[in-house]
PyMOL Python script that loads the backbone (N, CA, C, O; Angstrom):
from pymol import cmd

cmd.read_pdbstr("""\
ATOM      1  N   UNK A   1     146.898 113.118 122.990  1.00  0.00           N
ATOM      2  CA  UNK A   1     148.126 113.857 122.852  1.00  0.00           C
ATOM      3  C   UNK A   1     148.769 114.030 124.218  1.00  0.00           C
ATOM      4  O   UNK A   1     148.101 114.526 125.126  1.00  0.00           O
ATOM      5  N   UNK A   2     149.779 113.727 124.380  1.00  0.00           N
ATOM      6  CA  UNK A   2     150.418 113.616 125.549  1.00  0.00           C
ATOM      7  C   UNK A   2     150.978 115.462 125.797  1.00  0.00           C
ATOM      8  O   UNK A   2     151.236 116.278 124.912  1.00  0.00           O
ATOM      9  N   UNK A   3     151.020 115.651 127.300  1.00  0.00           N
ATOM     10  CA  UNK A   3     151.215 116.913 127.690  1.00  0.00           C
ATOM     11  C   UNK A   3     152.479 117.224 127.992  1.00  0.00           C
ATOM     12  O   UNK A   3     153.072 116.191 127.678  1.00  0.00           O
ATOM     13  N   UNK A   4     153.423 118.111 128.470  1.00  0.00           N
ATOM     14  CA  UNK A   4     154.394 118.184 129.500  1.00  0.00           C
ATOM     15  C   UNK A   4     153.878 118.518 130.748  1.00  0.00           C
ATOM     16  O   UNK A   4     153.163 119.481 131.024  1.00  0.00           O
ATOM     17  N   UNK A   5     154.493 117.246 131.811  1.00  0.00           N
ATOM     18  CA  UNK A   5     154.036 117.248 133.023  1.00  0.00           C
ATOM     19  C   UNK A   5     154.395 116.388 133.691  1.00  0.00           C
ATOM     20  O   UNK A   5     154.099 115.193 133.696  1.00  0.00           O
ATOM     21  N   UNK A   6     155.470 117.330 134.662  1.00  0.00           N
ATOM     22  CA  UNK A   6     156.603 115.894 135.228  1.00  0.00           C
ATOM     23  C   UNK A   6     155.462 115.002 136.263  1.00  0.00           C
ATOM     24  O   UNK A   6     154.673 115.665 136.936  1.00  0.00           O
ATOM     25  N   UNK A   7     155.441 113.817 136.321  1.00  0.00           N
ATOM     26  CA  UNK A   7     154.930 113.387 137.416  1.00  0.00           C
ATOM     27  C   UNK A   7     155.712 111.732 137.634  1.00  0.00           C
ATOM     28  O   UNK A   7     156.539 111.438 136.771  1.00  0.00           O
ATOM     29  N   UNK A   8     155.499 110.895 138.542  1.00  0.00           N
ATOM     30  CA  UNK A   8     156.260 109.836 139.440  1.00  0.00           C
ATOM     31  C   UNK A   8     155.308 108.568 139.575  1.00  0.00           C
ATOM     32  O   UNK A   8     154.939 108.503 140.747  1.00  0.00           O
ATOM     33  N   UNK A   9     155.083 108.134 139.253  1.00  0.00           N
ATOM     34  CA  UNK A   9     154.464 106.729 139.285  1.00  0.00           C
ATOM     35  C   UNK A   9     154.681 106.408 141.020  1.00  0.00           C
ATOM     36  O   UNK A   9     155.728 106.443 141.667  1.00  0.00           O
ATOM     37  N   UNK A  10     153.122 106.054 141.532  1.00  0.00           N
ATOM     38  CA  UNK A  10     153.078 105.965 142.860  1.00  0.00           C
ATOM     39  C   UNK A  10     153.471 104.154 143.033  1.00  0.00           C
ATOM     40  O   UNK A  10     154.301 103.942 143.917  1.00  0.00           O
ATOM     41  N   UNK A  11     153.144 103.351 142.556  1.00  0.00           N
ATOM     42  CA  UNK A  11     153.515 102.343 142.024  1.00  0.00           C
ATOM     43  C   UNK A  11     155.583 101.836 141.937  1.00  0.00           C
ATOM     44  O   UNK A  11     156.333 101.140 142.622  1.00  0.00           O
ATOM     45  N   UNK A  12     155.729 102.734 140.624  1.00  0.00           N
ATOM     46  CA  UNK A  12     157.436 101.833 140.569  1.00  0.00           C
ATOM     47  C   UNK A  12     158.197 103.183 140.655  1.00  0.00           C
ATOM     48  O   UNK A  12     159.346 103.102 140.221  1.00  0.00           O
ATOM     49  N   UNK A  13     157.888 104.203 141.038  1.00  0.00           N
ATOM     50  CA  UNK A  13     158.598 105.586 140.972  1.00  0.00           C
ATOM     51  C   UNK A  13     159.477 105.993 139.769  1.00  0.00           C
ATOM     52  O   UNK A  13     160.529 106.626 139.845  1.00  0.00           O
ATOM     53  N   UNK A  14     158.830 105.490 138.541  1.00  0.00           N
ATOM     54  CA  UNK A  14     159.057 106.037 137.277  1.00  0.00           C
ATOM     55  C   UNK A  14     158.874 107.506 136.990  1.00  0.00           C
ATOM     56  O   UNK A  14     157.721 107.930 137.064  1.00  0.00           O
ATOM     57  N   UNK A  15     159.977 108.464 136.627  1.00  0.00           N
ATOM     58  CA  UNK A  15     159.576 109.840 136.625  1.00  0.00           C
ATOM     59  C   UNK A  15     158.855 109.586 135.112  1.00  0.00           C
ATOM     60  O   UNK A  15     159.388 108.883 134.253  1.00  0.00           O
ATOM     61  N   UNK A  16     157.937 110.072 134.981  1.00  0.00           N
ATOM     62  CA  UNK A  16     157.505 110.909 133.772  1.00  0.00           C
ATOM     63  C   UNK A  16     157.524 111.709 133.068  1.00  0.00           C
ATOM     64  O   UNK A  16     156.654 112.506 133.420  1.00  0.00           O
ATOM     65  N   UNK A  17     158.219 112.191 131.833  1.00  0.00           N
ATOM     66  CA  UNK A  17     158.035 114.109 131.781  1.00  0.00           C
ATOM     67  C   UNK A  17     157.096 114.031 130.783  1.00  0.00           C
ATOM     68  O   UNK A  17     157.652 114.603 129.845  1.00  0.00           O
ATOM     69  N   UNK A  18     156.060 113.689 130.426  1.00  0.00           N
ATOM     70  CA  UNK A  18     154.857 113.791 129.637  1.00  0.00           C
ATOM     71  C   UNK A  18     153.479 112.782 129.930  1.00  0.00           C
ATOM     72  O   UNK A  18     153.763 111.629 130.257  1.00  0.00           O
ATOM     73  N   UNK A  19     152.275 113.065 129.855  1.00  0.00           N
ATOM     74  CA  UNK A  19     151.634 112.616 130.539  1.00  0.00           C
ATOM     75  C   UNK A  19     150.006 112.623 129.751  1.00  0.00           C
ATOM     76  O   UNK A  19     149.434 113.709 129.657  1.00  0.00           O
ATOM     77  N   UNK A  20     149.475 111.625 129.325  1.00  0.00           N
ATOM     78  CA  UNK A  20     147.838 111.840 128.910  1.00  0.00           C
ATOM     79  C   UNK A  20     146.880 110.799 129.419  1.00  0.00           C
ATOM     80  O   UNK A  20     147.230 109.644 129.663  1.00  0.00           O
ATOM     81  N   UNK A  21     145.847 111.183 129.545  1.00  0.00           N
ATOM     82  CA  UNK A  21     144.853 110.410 130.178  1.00  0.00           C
ATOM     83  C   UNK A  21     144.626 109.522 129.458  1.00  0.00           C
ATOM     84  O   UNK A  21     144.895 109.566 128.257  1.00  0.00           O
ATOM     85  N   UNK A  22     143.884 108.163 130.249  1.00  0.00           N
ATOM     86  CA  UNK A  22     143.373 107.216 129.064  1.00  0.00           C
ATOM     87  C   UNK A  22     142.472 107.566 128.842  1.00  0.00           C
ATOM     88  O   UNK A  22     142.082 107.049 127.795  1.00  0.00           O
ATOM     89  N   UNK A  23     141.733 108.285 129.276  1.00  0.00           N
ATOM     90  CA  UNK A  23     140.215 108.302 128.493  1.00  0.00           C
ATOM     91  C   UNK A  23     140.074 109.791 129.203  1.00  0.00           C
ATOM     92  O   UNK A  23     139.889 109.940 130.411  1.00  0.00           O
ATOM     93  N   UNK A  24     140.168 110.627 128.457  1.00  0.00           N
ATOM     94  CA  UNK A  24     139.489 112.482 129.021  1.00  0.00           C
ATOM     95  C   UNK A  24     138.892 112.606 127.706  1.00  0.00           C
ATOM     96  O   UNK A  24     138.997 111.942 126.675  1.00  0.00           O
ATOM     97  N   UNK A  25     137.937 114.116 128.178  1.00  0.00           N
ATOM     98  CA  UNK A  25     137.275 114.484 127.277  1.00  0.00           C
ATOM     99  C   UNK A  25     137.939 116.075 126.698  1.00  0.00           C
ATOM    100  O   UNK A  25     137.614 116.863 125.810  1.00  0.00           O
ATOM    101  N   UNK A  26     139.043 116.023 127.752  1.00  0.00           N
ATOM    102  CA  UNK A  26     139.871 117.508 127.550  1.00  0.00           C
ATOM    103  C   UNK A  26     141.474 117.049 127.044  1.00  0.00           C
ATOM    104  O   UNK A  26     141.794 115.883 127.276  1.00  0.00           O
ATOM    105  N   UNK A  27     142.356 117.844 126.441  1.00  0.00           N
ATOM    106  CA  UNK A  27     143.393 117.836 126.505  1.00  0.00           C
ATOM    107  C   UNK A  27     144.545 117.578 127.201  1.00  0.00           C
ATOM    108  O   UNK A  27     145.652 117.210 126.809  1.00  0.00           O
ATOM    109  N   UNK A  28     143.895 117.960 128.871  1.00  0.00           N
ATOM    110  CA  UNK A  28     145.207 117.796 129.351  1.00  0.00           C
ATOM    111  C   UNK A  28     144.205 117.189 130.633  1.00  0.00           C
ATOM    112  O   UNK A  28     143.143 117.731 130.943  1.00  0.00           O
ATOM    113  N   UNK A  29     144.747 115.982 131.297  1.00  0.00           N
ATOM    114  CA  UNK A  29     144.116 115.058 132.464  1.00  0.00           C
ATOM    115  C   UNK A  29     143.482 116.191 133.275  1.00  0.00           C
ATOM    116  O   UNK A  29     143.885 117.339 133.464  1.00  0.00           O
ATOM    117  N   UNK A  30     142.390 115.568 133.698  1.00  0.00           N
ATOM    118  CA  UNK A  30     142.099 116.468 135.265  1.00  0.00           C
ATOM    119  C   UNK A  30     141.781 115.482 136.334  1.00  0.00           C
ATOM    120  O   UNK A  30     141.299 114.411 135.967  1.00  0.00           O
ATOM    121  N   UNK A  31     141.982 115.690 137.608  1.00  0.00           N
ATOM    122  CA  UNK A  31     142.340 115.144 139.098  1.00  0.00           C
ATOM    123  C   UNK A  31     141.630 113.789 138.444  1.00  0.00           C
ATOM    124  O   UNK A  31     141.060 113.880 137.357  1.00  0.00           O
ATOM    125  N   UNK A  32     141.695 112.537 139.159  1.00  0.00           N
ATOM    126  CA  UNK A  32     140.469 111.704 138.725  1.00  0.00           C
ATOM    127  C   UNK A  32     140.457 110.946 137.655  1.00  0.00           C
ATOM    128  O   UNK A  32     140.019 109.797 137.591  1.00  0.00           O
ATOM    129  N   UNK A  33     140.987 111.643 136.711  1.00  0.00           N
ATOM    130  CA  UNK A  33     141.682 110.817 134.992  1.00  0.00           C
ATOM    131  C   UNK A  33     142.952 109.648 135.623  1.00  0.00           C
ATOM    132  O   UNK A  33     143.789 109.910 136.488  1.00  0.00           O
ATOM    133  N   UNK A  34     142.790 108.447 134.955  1.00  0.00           N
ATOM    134  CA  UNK A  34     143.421 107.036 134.696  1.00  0.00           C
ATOM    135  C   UNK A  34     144.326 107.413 133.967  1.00  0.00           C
ATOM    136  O   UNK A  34     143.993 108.306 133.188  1.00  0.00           O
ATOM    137  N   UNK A  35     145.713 106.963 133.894  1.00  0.00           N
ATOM    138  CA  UNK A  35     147.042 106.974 133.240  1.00  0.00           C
ATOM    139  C   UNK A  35     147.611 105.475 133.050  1.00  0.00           C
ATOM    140  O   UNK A  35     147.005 104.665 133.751  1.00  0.00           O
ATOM    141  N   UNK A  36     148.633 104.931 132.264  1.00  0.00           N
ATOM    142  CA  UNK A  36     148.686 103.851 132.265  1.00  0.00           C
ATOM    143  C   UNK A  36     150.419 104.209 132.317  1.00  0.00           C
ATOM    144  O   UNK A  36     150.915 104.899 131.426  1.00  0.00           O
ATOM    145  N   UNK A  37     151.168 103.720 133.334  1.00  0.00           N
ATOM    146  CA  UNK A  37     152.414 104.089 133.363  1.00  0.00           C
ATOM    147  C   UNK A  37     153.446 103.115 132.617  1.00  0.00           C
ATOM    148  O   UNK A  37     153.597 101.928 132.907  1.00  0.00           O
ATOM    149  N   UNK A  38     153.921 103.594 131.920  1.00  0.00           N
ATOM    150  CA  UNK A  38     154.542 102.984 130.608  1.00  0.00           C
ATOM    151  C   UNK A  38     156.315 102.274 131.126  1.00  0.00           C
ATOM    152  O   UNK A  38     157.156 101.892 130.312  1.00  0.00           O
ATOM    153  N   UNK A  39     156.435 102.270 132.211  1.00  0.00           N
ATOM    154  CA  UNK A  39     157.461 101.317 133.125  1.00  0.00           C
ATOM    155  C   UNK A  39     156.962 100.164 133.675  1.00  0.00           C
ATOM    156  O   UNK A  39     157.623  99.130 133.764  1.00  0.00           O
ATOM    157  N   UNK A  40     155.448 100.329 134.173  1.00  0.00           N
ATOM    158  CA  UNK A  40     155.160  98.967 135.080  1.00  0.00           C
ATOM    159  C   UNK A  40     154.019  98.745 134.413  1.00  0.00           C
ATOM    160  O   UNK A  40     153.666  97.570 134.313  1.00  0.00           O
ATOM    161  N   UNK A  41     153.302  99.649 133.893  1.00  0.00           N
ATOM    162  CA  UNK A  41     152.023  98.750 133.242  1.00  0.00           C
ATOM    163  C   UNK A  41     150.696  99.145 134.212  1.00  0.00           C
ATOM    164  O   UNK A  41     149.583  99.051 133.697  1.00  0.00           O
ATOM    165  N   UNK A  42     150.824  99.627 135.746  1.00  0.00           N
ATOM    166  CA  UNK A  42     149.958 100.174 136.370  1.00  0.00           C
ATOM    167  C   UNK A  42     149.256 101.061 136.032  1.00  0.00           C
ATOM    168  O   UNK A  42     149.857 102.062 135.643  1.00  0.00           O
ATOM    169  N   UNK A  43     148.137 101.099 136.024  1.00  0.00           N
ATOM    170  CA  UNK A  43     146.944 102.657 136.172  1.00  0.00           C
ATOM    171  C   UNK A  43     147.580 103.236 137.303  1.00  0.00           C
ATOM    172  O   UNK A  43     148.124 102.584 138.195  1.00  0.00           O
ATOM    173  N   UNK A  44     147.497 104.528 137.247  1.00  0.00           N
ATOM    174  CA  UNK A  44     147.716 105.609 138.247  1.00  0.00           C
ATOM    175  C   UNK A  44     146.358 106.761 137.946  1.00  0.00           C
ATOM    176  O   UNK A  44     145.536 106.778 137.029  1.00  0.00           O
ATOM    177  N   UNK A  45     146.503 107.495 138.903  1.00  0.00           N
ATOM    178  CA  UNK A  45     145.087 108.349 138.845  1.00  0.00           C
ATOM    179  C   UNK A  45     145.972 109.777 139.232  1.00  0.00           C
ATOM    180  O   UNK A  45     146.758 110.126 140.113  1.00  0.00           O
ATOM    181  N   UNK A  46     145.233 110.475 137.804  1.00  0.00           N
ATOM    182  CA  UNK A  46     146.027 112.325 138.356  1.00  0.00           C
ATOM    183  C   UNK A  46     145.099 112.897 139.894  1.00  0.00           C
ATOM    184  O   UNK A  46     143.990 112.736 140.404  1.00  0.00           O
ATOM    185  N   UNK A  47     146.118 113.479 140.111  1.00  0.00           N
ATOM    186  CA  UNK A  47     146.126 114.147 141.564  1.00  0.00           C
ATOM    187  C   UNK A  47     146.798 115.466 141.376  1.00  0.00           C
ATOM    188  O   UNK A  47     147.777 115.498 140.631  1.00  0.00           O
ATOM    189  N   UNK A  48     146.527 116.196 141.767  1.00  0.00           N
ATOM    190  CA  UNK A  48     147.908 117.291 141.551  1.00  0.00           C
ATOM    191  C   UNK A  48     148.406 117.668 143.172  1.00  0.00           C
ATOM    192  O   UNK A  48     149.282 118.479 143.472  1.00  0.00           O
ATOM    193  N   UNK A  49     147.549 116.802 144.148  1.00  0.00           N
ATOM    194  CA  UNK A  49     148.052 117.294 145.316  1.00  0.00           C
ATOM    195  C   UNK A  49     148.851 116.057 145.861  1.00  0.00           C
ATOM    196  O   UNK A  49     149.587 116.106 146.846  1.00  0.00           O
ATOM    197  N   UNK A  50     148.619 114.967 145.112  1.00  0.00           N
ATOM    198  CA  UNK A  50     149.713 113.733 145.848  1.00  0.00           C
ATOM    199  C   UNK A  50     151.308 113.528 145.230  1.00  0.00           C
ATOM    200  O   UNK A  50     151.477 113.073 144.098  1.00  0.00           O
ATOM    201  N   UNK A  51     151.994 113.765 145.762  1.00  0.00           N
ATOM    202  CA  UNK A  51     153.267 113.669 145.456  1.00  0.00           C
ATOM    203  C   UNK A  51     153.756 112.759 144.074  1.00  0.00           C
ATOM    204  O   UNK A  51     153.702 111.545 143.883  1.00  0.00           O
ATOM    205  N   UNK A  52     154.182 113.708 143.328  1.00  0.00           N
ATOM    206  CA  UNK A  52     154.491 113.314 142.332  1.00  0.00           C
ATOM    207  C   UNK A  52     153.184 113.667 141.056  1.00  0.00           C
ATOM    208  O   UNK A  52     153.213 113.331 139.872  1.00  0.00           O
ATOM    209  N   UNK A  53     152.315 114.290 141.640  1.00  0.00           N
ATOM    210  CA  UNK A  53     150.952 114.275 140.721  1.00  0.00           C
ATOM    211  C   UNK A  53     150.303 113.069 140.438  1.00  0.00           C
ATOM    212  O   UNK A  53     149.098 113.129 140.194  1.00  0.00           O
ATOM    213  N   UNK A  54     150.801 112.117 140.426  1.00  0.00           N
ATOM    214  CA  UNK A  54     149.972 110.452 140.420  1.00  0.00           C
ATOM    215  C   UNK A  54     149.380 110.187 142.114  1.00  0.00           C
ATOM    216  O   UNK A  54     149.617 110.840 143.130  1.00  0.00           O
ATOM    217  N   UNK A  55     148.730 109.243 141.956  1.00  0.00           N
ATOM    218  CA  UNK A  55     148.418 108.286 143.038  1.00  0.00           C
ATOM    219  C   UNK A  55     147.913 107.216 143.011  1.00  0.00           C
ATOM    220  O   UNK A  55     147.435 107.124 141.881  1.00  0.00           O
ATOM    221  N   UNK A  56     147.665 106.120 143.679  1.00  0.00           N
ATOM    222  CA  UNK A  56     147.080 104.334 143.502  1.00  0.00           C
ATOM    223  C   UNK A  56     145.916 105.063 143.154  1.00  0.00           C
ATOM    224  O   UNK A  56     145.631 106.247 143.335  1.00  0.00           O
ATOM    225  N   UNK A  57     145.229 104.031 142.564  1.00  0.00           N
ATOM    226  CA  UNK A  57     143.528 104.149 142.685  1.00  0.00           C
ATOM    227  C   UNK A  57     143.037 103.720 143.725  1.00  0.00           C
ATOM    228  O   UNK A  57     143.453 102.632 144.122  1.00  0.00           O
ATOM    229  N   UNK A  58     142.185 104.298 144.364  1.00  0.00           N
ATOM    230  CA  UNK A  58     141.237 103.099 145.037  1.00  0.00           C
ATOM    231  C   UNK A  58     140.615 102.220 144.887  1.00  0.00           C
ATOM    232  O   UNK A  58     140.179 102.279 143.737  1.00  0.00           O
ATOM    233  N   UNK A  59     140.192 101.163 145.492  1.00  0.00           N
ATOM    234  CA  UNK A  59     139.621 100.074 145.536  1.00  0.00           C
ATOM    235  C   UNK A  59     137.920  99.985 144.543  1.00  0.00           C
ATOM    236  O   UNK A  59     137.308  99.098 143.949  1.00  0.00           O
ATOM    237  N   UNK A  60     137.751 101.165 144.774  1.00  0.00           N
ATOM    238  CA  UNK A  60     136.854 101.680 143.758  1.00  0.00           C
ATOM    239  C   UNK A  60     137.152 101.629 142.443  1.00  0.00           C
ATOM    240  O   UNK A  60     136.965 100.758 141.593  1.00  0.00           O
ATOM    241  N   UNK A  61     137.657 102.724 142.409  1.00  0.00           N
ATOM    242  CA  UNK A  61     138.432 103.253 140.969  1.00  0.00           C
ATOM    243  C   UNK A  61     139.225 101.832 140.439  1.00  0.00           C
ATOM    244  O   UNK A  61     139.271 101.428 139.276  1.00  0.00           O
ATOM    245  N   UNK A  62     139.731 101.306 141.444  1.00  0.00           N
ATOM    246  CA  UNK A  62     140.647 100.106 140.589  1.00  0.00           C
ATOM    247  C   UNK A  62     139.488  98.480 139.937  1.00  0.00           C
ATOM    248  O   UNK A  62     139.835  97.682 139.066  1.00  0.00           O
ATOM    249  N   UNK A  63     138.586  98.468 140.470  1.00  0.00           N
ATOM    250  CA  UNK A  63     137.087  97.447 140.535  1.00  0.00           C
ATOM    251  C   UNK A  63     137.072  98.531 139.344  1.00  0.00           C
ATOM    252  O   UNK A  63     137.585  97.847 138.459  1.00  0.00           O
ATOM    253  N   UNK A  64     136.791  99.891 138.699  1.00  0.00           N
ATOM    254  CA  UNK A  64     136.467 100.134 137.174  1.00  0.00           C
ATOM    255  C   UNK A  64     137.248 100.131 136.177  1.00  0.00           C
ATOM    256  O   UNK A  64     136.877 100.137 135.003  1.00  0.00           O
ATOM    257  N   UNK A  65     138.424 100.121 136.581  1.00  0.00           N
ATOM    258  CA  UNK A  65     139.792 100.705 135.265  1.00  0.00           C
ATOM    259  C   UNK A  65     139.594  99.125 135.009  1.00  0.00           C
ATOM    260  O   UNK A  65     139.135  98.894 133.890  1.00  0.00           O
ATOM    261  N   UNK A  66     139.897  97.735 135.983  1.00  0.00           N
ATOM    262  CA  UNK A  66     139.799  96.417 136.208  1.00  0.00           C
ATOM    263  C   UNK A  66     138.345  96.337 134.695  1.00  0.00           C
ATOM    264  O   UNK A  66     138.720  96.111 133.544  1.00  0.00           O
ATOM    265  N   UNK A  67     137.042  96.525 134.966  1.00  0.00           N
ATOM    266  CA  UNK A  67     136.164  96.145 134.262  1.00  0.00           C
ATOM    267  C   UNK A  67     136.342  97.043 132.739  1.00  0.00           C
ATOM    268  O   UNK A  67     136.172  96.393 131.708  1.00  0.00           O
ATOM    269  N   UNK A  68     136.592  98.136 132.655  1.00  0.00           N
ATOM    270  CA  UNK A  68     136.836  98.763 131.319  1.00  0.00           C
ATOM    271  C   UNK A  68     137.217  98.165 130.101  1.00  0.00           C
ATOM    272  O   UNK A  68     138.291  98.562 129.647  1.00  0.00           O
ATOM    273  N   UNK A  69     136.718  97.466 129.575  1.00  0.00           N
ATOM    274  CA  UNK A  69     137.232  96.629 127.933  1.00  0.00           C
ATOM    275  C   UNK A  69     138.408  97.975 127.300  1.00  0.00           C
ATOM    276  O   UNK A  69     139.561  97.843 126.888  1.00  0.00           O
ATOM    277  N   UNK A  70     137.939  98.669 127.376  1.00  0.00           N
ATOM    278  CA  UNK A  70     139.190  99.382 126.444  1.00  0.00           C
ATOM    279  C   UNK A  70     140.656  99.557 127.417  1.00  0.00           C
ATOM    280  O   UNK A  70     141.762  99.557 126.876  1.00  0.00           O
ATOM    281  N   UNK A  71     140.523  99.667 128.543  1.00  0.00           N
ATOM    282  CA  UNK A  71     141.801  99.732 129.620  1.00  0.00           C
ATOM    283  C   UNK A  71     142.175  98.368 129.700  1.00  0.00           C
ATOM    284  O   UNK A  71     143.182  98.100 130.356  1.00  0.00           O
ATOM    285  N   UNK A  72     141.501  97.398 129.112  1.00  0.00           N
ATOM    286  CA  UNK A  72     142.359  95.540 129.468  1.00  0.00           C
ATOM    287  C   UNK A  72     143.122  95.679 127.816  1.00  0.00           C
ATOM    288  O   UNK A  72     144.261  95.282 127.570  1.00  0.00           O
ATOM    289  N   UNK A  73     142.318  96.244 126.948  1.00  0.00           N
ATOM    290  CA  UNK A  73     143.311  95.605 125.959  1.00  0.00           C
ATOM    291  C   UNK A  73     144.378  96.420 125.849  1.00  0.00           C
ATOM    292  O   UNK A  73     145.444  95.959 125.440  1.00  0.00           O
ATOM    293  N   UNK A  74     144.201  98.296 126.339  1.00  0.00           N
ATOM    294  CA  UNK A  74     145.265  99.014 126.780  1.00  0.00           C
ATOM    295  C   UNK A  74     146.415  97.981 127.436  1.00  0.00           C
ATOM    296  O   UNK A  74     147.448  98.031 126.769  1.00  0.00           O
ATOM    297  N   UNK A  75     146.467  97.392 128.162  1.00  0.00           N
ATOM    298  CA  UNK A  75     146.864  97.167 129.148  1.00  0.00           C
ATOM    299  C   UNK A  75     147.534  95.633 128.884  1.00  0.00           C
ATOM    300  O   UNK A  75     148.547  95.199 129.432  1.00  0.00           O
ATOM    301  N   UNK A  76     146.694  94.941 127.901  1.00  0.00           N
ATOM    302  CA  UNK A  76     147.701  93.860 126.986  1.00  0.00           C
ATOM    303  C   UNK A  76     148.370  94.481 126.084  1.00  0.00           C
ATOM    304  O   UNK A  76     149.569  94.208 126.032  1.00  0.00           O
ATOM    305  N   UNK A  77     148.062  95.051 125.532  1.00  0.00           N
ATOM    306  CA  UNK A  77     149.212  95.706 124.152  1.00  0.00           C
ATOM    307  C   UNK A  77     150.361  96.364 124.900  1.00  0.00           C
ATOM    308  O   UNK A  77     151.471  96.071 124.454  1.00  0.00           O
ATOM    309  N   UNK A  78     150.338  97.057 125.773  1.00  0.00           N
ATOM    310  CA  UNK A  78     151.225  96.907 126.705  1.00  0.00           C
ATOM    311  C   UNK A  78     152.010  96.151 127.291  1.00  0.00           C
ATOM    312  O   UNK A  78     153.194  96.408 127.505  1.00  0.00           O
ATOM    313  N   UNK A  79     151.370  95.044 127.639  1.00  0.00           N
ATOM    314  CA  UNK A  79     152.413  93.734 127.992  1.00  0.00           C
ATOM    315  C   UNK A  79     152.763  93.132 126.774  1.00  0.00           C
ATOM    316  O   UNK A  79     153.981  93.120 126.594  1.00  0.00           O
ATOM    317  N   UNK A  80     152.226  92.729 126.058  1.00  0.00           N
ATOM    318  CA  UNK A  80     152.799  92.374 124.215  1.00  0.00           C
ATOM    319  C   UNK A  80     154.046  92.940 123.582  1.00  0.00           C
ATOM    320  O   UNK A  80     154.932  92.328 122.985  1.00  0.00           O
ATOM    321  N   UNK A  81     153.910  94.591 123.904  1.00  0.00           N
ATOM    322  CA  UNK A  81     155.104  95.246 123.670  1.00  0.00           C
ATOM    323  C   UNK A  81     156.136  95.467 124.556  1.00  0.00           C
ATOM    324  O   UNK A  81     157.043  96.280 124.382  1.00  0.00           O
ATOM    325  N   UNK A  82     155.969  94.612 125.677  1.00  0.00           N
ATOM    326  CA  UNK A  82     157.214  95.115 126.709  1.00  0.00           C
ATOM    327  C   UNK A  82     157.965  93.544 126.715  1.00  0.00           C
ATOM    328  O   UNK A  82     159.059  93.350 127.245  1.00  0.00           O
ATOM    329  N   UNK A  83     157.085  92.376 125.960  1.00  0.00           N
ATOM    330  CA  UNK A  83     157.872  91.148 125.740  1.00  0.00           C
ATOM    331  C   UNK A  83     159.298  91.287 124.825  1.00  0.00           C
ATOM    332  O   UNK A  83     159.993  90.294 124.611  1.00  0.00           O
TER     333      UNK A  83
END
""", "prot")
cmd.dss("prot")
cmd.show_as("cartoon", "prot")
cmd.util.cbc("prot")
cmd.orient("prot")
């Protein structure tokens, strides 16, 4: 269920005004939770202290969202629907 919660894609500077994790175990993202930004198709990672509340992943974080079977086909159905 998506939240209200302006945030900015660190990526293509897409504002957001609603926002849900791809994978939490709570309602509303916490720091660390994966987003899939619905302008460019990028993962972003909540932050609430980096501008805009998003930020890149790291090189880390991006080597797991990368291996996740459920974030690739996220992430084609996404490109499928933006054809």
């Amino acid at each position: 269920m998506a939240e209200d919660f302006d945030s900015i894609c660190p990526f293509c500077n897409y504002h957001h005004d609603a926002v849900s994790a791809a994978r939490s175990d709570t309602d509303f993202p916490d720091d660390g939770d994966a987003t899939l930004c619905i302008s460019c198709g990028r993962f972003c990672v909540f932050d609430r202290d980096a501008r805009g509340g998003l930020r890149k992943p790291t090189k880390k974080e991006q080597r797991s969202l990368d291996r996740d079977e459920d974030l690739v086909k996220l992430t084609n159905a996404w490109k499928t629907l933006r054809q």
